[in-house]
C-alpha positions in Angstrom: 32.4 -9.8 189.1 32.2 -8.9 192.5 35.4 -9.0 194.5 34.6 -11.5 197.5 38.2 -12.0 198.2 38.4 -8.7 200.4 40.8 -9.8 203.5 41.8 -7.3 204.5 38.2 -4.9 205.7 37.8 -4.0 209.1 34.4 -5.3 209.2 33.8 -7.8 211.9 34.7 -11.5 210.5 37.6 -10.1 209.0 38.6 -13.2 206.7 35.7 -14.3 205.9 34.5 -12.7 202.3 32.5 -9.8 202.1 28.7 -10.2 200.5 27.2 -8.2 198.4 24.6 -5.9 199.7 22.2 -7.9 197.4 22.2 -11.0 200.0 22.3 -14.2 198.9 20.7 -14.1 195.6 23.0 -12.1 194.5 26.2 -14.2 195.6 23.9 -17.0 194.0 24.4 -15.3 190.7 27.8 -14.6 191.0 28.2 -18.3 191.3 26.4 -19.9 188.5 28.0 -17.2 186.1 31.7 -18.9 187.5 30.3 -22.1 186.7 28.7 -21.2 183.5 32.2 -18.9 182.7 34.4 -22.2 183.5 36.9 -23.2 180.6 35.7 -27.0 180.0 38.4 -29.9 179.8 39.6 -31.1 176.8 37.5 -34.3 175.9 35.3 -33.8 178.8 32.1 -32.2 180.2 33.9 -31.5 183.5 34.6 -27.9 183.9 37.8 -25.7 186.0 36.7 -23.8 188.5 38.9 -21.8 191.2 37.9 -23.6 194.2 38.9 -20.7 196.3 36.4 -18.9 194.8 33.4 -21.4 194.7 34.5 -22.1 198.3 34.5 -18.3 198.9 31.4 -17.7 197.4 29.4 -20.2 199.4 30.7 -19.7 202.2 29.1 -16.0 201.6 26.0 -17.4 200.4 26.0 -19.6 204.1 26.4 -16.8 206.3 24.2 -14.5 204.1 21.6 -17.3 204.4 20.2 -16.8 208.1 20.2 -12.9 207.5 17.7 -13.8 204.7 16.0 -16.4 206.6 15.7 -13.6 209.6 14.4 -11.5 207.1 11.5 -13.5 205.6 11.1 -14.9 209.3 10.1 -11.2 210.5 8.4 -10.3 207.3 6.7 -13.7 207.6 6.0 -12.3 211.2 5.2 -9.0 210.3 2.3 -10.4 207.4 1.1 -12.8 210.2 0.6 -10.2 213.0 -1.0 -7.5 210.0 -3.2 -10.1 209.3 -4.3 -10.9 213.0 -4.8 -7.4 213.3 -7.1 -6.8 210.3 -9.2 -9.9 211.1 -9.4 -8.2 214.6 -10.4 -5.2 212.8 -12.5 -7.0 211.0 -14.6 -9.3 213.4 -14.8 -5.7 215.9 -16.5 -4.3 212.0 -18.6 -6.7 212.1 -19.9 -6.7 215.5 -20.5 -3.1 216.1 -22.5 -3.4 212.6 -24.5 -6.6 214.2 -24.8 -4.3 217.6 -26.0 -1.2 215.7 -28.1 -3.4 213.5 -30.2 -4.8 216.4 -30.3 -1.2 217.9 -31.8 -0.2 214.7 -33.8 -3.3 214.8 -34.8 -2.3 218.4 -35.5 1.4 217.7 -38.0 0.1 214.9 -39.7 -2.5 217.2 -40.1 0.6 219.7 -40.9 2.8 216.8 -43.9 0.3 215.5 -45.1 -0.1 219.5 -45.5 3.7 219.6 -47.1 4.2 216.3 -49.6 0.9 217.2 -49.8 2.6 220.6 -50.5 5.9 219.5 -53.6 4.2 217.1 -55.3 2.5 219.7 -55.1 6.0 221.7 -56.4 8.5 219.1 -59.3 5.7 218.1 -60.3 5.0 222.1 -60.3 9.1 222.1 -62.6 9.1 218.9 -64.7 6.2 220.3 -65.1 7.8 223.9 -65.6 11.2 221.9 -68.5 9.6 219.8 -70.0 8.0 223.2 -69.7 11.3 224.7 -71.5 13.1 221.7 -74.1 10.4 221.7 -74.6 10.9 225.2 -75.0 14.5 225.4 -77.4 14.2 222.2 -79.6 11.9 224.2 -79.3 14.0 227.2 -80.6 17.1 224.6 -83.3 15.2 223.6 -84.3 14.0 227.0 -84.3 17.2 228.2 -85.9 18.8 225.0 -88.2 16.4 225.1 -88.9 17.4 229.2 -89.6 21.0 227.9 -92.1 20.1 224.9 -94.0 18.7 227.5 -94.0 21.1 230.2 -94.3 23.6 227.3 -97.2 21.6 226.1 -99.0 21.2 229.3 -98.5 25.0 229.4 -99.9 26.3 226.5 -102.6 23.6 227.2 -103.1 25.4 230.4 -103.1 29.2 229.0 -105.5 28.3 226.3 -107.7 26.5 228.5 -107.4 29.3 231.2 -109.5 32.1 230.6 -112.2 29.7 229.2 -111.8 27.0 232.2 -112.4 30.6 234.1 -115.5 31.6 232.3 -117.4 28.6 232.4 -116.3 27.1 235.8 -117.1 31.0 237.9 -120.4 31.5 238.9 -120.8 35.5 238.4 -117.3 37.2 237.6 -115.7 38.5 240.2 -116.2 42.4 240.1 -113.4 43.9 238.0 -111.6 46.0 240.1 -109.6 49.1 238.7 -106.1 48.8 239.1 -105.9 45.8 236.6 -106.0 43.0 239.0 -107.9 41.0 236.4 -104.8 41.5 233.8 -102.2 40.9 236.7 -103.7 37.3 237.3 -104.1 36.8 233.6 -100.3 37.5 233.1 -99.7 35.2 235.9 -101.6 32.1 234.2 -99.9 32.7 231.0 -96.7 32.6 232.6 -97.1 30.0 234.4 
């Protein structure tokens, strides 16, 4: 057993008994193993117990008591405020994943615009580039088509030349030496 009876300490409270360092649980113990311990009266159910030392005892366990209470208050406390904390924690989680969630969400909205953007840009180039094309084909034709008929007219007009010259003179013109008669063939040909 646990001596309680210590008077004489130099603890503050001198007097009063000394607990165990186990609080009041302990001194709880103590007690029901007096009760349990007591010799029981002859003929009777009622058991002897020093009173001094229930008193004693309880007396501990009462001032122990709000040391315990103080204890589980702050650990109380101390579980309340960890708890606070982590939902704090917790709700802060869960909106910086929201707030990076909608930047993602935002990056992939600006991500689609660009790609959809960047389609509508390469097929306008490809559709202009095709206009262009047909354009300058046509122009080519226009303009080949221009010179098959100048050429045309041409080679109309060099065939037809020396003939158109034989049958629309008169006399020929005396052929001079020098080759003016070639010179002014040349010139028709070319022409």
């Amino acid at each position: 057993m646990t001596d309680i009876h210590d008077t004489e300490g130099t603890e503050p409270g001198a007097g009063q008994p000394v607990a165990d360092p186990g609080g009041a649980e302990d001194l709880l113990e103590e007690l029901i193993e007096i009760i349990t311990s007591a010799k029981s009266m002859p003929l009777s159910s009622s058991a002897i117990v020093t009173r001094d030392e229930v008193l004693d005892l309880l007396e501990a366990i009462r001032d122990e008591l709000p040391e315990e209470l103080r204890r589980a208050r702050r650990l109380l406390k101390d579980h309340e405020e960890l708890l606070a904390a982590a939902r704090r924690e917790a709700t802060d989680i869960v909106s910086d994943g929201r707030v990076q969630s909608e930047r993602m969400v935002q990056r992939t909205e600006i991500v689609r615009q660009a790609e959809h953007r960047a389609v509508r840009i390469v097929e306008d180039a490809e559709a202009e580039a095709r206009q262009m094309r047909h354009e300058a084909e046509d122009y080519v034709d226009q303009k080949l088509a221009g010179f098959e008929i100048v050429l045309d007219r041409t080679l109309k007009t060099v065939r037809a030349g020396p003939r158109t010259a034989c049958l629309g003179a008169a006399a020929p013109a005396p052929a001079r030496r020098g080759g003016l008669g070639r010179a002014r063939r040349r010139r028709l040909a070319l022409g």
